[in-house]
ROVOTI-852000 format. One record per residue (C-alpha): x, y, z; residue number from 1. Coordinates in nm, 4 decimals, always signed. Last residue first. Example, Ala and Ser with C-alpha at 12.3 -4.5 7.8 and 13.67 -1.06 7.14 Angstrom:
ATOM          X          Y          Z   pos
ATOM    +1.3670    -0.1060    +0.7140     2
ATOM    +1.2300    -0.4500    +0.7800     1
//
This chain:
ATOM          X          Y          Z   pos
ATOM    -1.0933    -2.2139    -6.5134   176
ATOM    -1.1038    -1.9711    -6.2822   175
ATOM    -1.3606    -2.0354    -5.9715   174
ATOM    -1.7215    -1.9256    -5.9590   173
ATOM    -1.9100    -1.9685    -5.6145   172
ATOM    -2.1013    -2.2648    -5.5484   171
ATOM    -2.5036    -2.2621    -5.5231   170
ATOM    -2.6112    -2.5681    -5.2297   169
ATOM    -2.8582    -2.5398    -5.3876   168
ATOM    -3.0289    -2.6392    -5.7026   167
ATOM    -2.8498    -2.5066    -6.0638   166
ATOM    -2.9537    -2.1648    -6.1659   165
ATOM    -3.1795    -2.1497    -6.4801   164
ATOM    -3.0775    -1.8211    -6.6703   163
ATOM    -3.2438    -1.7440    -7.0172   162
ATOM    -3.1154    -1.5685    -7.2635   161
ATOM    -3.3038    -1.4230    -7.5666   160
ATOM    -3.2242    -1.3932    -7.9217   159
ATOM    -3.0672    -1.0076    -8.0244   158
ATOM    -2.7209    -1.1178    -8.1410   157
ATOM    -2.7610    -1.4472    -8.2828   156
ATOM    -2.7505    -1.8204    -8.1536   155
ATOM    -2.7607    -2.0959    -8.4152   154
ATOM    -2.7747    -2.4536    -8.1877   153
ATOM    -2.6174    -2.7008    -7.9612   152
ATOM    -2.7237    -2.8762    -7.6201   151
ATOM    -2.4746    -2.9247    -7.3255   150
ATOM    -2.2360    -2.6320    -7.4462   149
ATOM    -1.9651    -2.6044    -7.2331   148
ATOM    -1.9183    -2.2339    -7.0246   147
ATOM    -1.6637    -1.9828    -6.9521   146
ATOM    -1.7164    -1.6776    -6.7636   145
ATOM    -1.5874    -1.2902    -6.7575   144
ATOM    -1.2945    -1.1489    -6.7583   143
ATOM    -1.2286    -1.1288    -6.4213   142
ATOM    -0.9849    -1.1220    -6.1520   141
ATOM    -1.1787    -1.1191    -5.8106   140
ATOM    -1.2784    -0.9063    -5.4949   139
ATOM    -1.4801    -0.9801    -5.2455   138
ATOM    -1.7339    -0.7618    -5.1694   137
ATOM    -2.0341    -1.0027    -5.0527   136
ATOM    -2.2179    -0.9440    -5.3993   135
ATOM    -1.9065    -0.9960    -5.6188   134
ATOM    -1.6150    -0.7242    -5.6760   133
ATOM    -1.4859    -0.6878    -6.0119   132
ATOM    -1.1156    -0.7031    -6.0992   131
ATOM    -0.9981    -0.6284    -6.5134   130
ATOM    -0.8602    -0.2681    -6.4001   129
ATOM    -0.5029    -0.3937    -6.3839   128
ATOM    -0.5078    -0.5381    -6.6816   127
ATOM    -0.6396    -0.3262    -6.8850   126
ATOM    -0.2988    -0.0426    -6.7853   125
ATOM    -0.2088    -0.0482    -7.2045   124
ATOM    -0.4699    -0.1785    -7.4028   123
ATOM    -0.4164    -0.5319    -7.6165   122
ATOM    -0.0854    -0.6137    -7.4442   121
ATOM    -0.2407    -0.5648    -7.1226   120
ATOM    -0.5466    -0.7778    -7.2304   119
ATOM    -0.3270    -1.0251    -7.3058   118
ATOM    -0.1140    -1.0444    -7.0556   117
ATOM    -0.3854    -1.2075    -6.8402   116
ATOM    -0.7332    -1.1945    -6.7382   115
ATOM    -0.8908    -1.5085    -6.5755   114
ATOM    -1.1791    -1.6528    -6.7091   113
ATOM    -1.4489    -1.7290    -6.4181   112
ATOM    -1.6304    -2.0824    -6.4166   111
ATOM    -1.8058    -2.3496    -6.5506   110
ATOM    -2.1645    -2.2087    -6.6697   109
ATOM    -2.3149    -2.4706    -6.8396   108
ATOM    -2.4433    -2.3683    -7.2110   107
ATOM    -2.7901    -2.4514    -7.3823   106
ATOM    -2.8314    -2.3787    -7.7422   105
ATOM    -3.2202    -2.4396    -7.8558   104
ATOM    -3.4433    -2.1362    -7.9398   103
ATOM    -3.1847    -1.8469    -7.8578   102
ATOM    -2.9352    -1.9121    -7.5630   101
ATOM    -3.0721    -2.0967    -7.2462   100
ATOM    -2.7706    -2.0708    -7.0350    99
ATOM    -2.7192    -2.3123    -6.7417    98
ATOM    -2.5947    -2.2212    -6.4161    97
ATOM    -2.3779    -2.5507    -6.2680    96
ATOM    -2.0859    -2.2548    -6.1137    95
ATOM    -2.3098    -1.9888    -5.9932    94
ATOM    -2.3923    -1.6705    -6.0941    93
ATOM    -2.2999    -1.3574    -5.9601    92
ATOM    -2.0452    -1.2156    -6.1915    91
ATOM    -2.2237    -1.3033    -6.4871    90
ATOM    -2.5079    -1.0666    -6.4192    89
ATOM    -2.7098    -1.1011    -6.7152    88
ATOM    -2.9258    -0.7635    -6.8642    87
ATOM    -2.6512    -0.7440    -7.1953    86
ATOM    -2.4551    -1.0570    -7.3108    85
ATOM    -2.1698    -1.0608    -7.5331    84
ATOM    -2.1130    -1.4109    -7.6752    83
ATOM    -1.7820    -1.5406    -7.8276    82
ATOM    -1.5590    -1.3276    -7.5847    81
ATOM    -1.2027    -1.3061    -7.6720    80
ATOM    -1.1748    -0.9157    -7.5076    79
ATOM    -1.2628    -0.7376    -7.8756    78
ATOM    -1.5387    -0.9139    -7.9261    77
ATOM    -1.7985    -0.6464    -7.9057    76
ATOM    -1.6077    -0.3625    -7.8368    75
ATOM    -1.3503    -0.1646    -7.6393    74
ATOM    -1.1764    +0.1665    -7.6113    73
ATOM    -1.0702    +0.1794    -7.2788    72
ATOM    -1.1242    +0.5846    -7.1031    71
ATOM    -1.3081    +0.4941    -6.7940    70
ATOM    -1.6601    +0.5241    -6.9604    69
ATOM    -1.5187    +0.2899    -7.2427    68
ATOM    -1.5079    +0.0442    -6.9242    67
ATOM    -1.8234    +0.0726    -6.8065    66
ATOM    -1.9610    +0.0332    -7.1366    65
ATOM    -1.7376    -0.2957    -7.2030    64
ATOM    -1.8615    -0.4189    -6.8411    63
ATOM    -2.2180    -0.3771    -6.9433    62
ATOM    -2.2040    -0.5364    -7.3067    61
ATOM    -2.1687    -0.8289    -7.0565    60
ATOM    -1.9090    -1.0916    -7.1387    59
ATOM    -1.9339    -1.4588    -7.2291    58
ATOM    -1.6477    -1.7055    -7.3351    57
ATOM    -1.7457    -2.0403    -7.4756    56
ATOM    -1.5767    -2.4166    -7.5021    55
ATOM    -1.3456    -2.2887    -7.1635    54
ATOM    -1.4073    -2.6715    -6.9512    53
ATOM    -1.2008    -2.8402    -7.2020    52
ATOM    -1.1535    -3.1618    -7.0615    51
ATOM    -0.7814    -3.1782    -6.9372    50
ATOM    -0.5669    -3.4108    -7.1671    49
ATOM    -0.3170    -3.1440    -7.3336    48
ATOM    -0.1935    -3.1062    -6.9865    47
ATOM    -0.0135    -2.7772    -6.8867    46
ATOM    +0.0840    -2.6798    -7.2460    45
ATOM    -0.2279    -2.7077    -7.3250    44
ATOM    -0.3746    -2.5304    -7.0728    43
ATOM    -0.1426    -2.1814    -7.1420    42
ATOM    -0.2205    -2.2906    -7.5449    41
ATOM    -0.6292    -2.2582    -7.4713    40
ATOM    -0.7301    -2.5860    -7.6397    39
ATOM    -0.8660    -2.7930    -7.3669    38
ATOM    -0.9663    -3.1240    -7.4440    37
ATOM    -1.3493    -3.1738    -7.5815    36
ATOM    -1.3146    -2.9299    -7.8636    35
ATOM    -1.3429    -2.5788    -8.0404    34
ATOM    -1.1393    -2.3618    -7.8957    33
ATOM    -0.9861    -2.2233    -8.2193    32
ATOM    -1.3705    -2.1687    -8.3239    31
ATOM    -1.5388    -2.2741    -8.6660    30
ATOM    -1.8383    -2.4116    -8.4374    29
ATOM    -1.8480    -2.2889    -8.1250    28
ATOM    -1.8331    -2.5089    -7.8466    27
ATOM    -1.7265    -2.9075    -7.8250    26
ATOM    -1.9994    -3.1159    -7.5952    25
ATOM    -2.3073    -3.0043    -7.8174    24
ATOM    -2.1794    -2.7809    -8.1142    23
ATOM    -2.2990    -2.4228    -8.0673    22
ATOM    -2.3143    -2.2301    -8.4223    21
ATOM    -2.2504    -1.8719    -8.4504    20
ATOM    -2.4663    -1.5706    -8.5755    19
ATOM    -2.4159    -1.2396    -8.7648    18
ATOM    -2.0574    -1.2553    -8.6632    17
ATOM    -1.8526    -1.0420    -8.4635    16
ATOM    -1.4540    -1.1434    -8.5325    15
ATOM    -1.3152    -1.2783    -8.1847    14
ATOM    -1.0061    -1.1153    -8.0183    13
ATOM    -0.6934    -1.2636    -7.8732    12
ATOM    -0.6168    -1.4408    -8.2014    11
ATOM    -0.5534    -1.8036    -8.1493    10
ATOM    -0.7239    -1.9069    -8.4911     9
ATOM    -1.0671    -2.0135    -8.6527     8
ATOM    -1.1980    -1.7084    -8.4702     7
ATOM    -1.5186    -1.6060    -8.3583     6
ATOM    -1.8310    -1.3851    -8.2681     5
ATOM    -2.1793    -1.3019    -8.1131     4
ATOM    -2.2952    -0.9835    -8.0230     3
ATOM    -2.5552    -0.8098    -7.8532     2
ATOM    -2.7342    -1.1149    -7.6598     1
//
C-alpha cells in the first residue's frame, strides 16, 4: 500500500492518513461509508436496505501515474479511494478475491466502482478517460474496486498485500 485515507463526510475525496482502521462487516473506521447498508447517497436513495457491498475503495498508485502522465493532476486520495495500492492488478481480479492487508485486515473484493460526475466535476474531461480495458480487451468504466472487510485491523501505507483468488469458476467484476 502507498496511501491510506478517509472522510467522516460525503466529500468526493479521502484525507491521507498515517493509518486507518478496518471494522469487520462495516469498513473503515471514522468513514462516511462506514456500515452494513449502503451509504453511498446514489444507493441510498435507491434502497436504503441494500447491504453495503462499497465498505472500501482501492486504486493503484499505477493508474494515478498514468494519469498525471496524460496531463490529470491527481493524488493519493484524491479519486475517493481509502487504500491506494501499488504492484496489484485490480482490474483483473475476480469478484470473491480476498485482500490480505497488513498483519490482520482481510477485504473481499465485490466489484468495480463506477465513475461518475464526480470525477468530471473534480477535473474537467476525467470522466471520459476513467475506461480500462481487461485482459481479453473489453472495455469497462472504472474507478477501481470495492470490497467488505471480513476481518478488521490498522493498515498503513507501506504493509504488504496479499492476493488469495477465490476457487474457480473466477467471475468477472461487475459495478457495484
Amino acid at each position: 500500500m502507498t496511501a491510506v485515507g478517509r472522510s467522516a463526510t460525503h466529500t468526493f475525496g479521502k484525507a491521507v492518513e498515517p493509518a486507518i482502521r478496518l471494522l469487520a462487516g462495516l469498513g473503515v473506521e471514522g468513514d462516511a461509508h462506514l456500515g452494513v447498508t449502503v451509504k453511498h447517497r446514489f444507493h441510498v436513495a435507491q434502497d436504503p436496505t441494500r447491504p453495503n457491498l462499497r465498505q472500501v475503495h482501492l486504486i493503484p498508485a499505477e493508474f494515478h501515474d498514468e494519469l498525471r502522465r496524460e496531463g490529470f493532476s491527481v493524488g493519493a486520495g484524491e479519486l475517493g479511494e481509502n487504500i491506494t495500492t501499488r504492484g496489484v492488478d485490480l482490474l483483473e481480479l475476480s469478484a470473491g478475491t480476498l485482500l490480505r492487508l497488513g498483519e490482520e485486515a482481510v477485504v473481499e473484493v465485490t466489484g468495480l466502482r463506477n465513475p461518475c460526475v464526480q470525477i468530471e466535476r473534480f477535473r474537467t474531461g476525467l470522466l471520459k478517460r476513467m475506461t480500462a480495458r481487461t485482459s481479453e480487451g473489453d472495455r469497462v468504466g472504472w474507478a477501481g474496486v470495492m470490497g467488505v472487510v471480513t476481518s478488521g485491523g490498522e493498515v498503513r501505507p507501506g504493509d504488504r498485500i496479499e492476493v488469495e483468488l477465490p476457487p474457480p469458476p473466477h467471475r468477472r467484476l461487475k459495478r457495484v
